[in-house]
C-alpha positions in Angstrom: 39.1 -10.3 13.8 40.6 -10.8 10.3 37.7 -10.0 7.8 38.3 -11.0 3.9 39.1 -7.6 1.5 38.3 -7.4 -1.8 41.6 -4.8 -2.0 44.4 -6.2 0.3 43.3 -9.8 0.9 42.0 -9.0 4.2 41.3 -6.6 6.7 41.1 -6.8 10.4 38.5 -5.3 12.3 38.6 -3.8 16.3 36.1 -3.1 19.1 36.6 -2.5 22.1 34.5 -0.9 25.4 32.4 -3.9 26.3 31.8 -4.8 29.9 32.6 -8.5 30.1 33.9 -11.2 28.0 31.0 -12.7 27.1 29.4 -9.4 25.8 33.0 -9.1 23.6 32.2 -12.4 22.2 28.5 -11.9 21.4 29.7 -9.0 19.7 31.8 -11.5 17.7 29.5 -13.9 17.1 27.3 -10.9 15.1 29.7 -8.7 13.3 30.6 -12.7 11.7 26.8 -13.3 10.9 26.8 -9.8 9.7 29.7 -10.9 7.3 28.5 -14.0 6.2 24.3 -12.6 5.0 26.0 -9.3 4.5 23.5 -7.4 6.6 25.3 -5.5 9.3 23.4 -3.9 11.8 24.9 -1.2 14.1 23.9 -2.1 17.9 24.6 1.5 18.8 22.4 3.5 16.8 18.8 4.4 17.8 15.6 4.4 16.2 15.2 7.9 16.6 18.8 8.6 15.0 18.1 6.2 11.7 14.5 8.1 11.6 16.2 11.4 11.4 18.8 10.3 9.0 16.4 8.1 6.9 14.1 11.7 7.1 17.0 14.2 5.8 17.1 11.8 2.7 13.6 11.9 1.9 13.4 15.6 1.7 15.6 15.7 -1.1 13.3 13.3 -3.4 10.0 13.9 -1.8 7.2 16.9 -2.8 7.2 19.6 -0.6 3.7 18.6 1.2 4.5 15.5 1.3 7.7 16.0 3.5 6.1 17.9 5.6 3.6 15.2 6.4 6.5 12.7 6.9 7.9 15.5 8.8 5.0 16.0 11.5 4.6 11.9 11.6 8.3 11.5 12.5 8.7 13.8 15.1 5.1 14.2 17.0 4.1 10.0 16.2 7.4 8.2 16.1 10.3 10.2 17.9 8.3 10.1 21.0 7.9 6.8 20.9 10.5 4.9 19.4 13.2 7.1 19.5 15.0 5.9 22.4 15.1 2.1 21.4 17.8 0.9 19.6 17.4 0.1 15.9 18.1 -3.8 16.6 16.0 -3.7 19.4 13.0 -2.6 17.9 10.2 -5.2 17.8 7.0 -5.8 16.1 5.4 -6.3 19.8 6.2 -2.6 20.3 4.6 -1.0 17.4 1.4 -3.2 18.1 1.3 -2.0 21.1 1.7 2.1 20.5 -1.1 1.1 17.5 -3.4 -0.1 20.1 -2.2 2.7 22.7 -3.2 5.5 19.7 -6.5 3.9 19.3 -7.3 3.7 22.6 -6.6 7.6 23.5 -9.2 7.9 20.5 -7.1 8.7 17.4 -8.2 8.2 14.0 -7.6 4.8 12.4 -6.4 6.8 9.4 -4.0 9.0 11.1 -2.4 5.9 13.2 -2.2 3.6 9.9 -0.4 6.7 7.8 2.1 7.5 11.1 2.6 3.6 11.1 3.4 3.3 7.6 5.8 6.3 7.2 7.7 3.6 9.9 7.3 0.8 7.8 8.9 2.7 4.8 11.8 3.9 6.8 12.3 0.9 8.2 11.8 -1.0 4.8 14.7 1.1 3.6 17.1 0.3 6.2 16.3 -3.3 5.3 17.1 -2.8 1.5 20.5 -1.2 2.7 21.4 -4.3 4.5 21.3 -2.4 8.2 18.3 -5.1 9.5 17.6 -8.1 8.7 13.7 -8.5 8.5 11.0 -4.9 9.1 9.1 -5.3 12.5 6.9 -3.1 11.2 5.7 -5.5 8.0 2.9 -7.2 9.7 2.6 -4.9 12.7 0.9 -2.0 10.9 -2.7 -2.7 10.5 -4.5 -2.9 6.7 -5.2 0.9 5.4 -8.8 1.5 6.8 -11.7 1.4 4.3 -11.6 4.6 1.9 -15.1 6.7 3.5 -17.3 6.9 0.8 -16.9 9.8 -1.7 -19.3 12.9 -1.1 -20.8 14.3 -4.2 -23.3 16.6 -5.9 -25.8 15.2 -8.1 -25.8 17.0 -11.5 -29.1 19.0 -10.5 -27.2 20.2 -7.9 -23.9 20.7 -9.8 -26.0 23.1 -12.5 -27.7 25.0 -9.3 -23.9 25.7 -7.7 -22.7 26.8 -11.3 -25.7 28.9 -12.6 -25.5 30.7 -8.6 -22.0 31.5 -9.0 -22.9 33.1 -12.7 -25.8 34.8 -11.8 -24.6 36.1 -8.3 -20.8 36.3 -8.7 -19.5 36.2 -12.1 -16.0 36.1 -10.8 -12.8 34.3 -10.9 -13.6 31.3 -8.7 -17.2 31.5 -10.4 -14.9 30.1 -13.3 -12.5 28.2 -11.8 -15.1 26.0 -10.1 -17.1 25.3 -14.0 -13.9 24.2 -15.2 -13.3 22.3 -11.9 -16.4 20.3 -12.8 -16.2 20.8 -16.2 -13.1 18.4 -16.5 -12.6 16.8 -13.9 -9.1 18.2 -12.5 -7.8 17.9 -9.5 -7.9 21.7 -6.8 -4.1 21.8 -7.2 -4.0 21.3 -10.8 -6.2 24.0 -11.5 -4.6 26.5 -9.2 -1.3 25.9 -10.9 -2.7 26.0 -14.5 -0.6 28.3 -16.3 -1.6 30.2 -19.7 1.0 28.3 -21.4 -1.0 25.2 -21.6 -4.2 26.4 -22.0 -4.1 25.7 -26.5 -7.4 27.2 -27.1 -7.5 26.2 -30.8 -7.0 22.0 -29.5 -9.6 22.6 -27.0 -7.4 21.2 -24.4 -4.9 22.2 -21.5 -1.6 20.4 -20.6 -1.2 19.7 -16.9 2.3 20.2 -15.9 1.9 21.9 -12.3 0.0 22.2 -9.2 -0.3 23.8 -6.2 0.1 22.7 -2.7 0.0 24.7 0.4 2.3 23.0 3.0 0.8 22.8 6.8 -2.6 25.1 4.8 0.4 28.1 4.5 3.2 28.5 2.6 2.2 28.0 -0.7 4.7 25.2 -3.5 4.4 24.6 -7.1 5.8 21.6 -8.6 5.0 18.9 -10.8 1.4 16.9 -10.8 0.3 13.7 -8.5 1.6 11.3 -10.9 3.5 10.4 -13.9 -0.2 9.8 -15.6 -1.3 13.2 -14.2 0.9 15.1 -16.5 -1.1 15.0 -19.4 -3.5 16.9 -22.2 -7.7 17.0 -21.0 -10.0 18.3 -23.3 -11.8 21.4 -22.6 -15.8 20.9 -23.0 -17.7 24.5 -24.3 -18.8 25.9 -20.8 -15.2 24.8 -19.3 -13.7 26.8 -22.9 -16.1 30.0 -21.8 -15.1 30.5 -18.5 -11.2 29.9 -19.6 -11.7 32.3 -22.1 -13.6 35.2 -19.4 -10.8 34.5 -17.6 -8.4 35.8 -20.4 -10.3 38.7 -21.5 -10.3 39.7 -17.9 -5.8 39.5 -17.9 -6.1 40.4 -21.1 -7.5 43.7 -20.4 -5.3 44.5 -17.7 -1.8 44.2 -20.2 0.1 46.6 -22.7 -2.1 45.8 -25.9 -0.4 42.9 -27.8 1.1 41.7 -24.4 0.6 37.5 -24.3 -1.2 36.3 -21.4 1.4 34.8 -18.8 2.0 33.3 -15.5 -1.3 31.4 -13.6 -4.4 31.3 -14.9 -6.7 31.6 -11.8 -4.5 34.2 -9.7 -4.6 37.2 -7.5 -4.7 40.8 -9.3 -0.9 40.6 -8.5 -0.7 37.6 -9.9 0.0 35.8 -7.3 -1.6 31.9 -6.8 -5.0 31.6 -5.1 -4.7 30.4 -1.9 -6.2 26.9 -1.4 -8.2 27.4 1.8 -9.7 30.9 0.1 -10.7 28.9 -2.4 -12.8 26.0 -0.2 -14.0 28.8 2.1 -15.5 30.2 -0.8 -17.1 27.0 -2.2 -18.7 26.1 1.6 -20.2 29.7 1.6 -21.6 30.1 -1.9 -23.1 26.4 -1.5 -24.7 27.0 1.9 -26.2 30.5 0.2 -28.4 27.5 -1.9 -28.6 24.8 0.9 -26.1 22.3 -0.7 -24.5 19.4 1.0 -21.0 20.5 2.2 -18.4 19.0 0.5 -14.9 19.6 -0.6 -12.9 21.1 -3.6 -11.6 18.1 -4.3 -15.0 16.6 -4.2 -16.0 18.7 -7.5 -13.6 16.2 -8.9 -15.8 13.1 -7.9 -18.6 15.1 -8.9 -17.6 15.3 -12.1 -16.6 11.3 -12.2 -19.9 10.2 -10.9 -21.9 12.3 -13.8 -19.4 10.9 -16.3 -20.2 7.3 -15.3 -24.0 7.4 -14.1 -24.1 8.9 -17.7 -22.7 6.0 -18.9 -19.5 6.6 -20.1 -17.1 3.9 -20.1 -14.8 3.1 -17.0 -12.0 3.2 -19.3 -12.1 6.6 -21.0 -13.2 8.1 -17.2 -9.8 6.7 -16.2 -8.3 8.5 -19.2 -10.0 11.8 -18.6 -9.1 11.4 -14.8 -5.3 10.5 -15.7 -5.5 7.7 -12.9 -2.3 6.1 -13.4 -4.3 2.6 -13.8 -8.0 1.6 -14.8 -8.0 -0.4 -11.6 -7.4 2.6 -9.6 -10.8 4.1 -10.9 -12.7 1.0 -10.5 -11.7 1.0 -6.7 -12.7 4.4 -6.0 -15.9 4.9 -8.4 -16.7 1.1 -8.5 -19.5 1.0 -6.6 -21.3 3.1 -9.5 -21.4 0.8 -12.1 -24.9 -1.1 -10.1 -26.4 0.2 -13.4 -24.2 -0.9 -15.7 -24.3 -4.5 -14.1 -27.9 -4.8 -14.2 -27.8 -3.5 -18.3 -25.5 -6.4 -18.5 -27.4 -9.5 -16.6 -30.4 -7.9 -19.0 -28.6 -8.2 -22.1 -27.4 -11.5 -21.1 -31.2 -12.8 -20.5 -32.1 -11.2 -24.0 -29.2 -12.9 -26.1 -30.7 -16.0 -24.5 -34.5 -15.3 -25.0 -33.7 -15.0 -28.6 -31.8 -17.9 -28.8 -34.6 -19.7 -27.6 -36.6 -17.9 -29.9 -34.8 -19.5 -32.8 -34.8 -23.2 -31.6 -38.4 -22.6 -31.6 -38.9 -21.5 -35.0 -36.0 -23.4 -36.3 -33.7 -20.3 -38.2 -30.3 -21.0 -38.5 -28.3 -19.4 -35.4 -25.7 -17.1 -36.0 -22.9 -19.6 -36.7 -25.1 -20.9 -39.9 -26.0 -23.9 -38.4 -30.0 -25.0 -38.4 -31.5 -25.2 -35.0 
């Protein structure tokens, strides 16, 4: 076939190895719908080949732990599957079905809705580079499932973990779960604080790394969650004294006149604190008082809950979290504001009691005019 060229006026195009004439001119009848939407799909590549193409890309521009989670969903979920089916053939009938085969076997709904939509990205992206024409995985994958409800101390129990840890331990992770709790930061962002942003003097540290430990072992610093993540939080006093034990601590251990380098909460080599050392800890020194079990990350919603049951504004909870959006904080702490919506239908029944007060006694309202 003669094609149009933006170069030479034309070029012609060749194919040859089907099995009948009819499959020669179906063949035909695409590559010229290809040309004239300008989507051209490949009838000979498979699923499993885009997947593993689409994946070698990723790991350039994706975080280390995250990779590897695209990594595992790609070739334990997917490959299995899919892998054999050509990428045109591919149907939203067969992802429903291996949705509905996972669930049956007894897999989480979470773990089959993040496979599924590691699919839907890929094959979103193949869509955006004009190699299909519509994502069969769009409406196949199922909503995310309902976030479980967070887990969290209340602050009697928060004081009892912190003043157990003092009086007991008095040790590294002692201090690295107050100022855990004490701002608000996320496990990663802590392990990977380094010296150089702690600015004693502003009261405040600068988060710029964290730490991840890829399939819970090798261990990868890089930059924070999100764009809104890298950003100053303020240091409250018990959050500044265990930053500054910490110090004195490296402090002693260095030439005198040495500055203070490298992580924060580390090893005596000065290597990074392993993440599941660090939850291991927290599960045992809260079982020594009979806490609920919960997570590191939960010391995060711990401190979020006392922020807001203390009635701090949604907004500057958002601000101190660094959620990249105030909507993102109302969807995950928005079921704590009961209080603040009964101060509000209170208010609102006041403002109108008085009103009513002042028709009654006939003072002027507020906008001057006589009742």
């Amino acid at each position: 076939m003669d094609l149009p060229s933006p170069e030479e006026g034309r070029r012609t195009r060749r194919r040859s190895g089907y099995r009948s004439e009819q499959d020669a001119r179906h063949a035909l009848e695409l590559v010229l719908a290809a040309e004239r939407i300008g989507v051209f799909e490949d009838p000979k590549i498979t699923v499993g080949a885009y997947l593993l193409e689409w994946l070698a890309l990723k790991e350039k521009t994706l975080k280390a732990s995250t990779y590897a989670n695209y990594h595992a969903y790609v070739h334990k979920d997917l490959l299995p599957t899919f892998g054999r089916i050509r990428l045109v053939d591919l149907k939203a009938l067969h992802i429903e079905k291996w949705s509905t085969d996972q669930r049956a076997a007894g897999r989480g709904p979470v773990a089959v809705y993040r496979a599924g939509a590691v699919l839907r990205s890929a094959l979103g992206q193949a869509v955006r580079g004009k190699r299909l024409t519509y994502n069969p995985a769009r409406r196949a994958i199922t909503a995310r499932p309902a976030s479980p409800e967070r887990l969290c101390w209340t602050p009697l129990q928060a004081a009892a973990f912190l003043r157990h840890n003092a009086r007991h331990y008095a040790d590294q992770l002692g201090d690295l779960f107050e100022v855990i709790l004490g701002t608000g930061l996320r496990r990663g962002e802590a392990l990977g604080l380094h010296w150089t942003d702690v600015h004693f003097m502003e009261r405040k540290v600068y988060v710029r790394w964290t730490l991840s430990a890829v399939n819970n072992n090798e261990l990868h610093l890089g930059p924070p969650k999100t764009k809104a993540s890298l950003n100053w939080v303020s240091l409250n006093a018990r959050a500044m004294d265990a930053l500054r034990r910490q110090a004195d601590h490296q402090q002693a251990l260095l030439p005198p006149g040495a500055p203070l380098e490298g992580l924060v909460f580390a090893g005596v080599d000065g290597a990074p604190l392993r993440p599941q050392h660090v939850l291991k800890e927290l599960r045992r020194r809260s079982a020594e008082i009979e806490l609920p079990r919960i997570g590191v990350h939960d010391l995060r919603h711990t401190a979020a809950t006392i922020m807001i049951t203390s009635g701090v504004p949604m907004a500057v909870v958002s601000k101190t979290l660094r959620h990249s959006t105030l909507a993102t904080t109302i969807n995950i702490y928005g079921h704590l504001l009961k209080h603040a919506a009964d101060e509000a239908v209170h208010a609102l029944a006041d403002a109108l009691a008085h009103a009513e007060a002042d028709l009654d006694s006939g003072r002027p309202d507020r906008f001057g005019r006589a009742a």
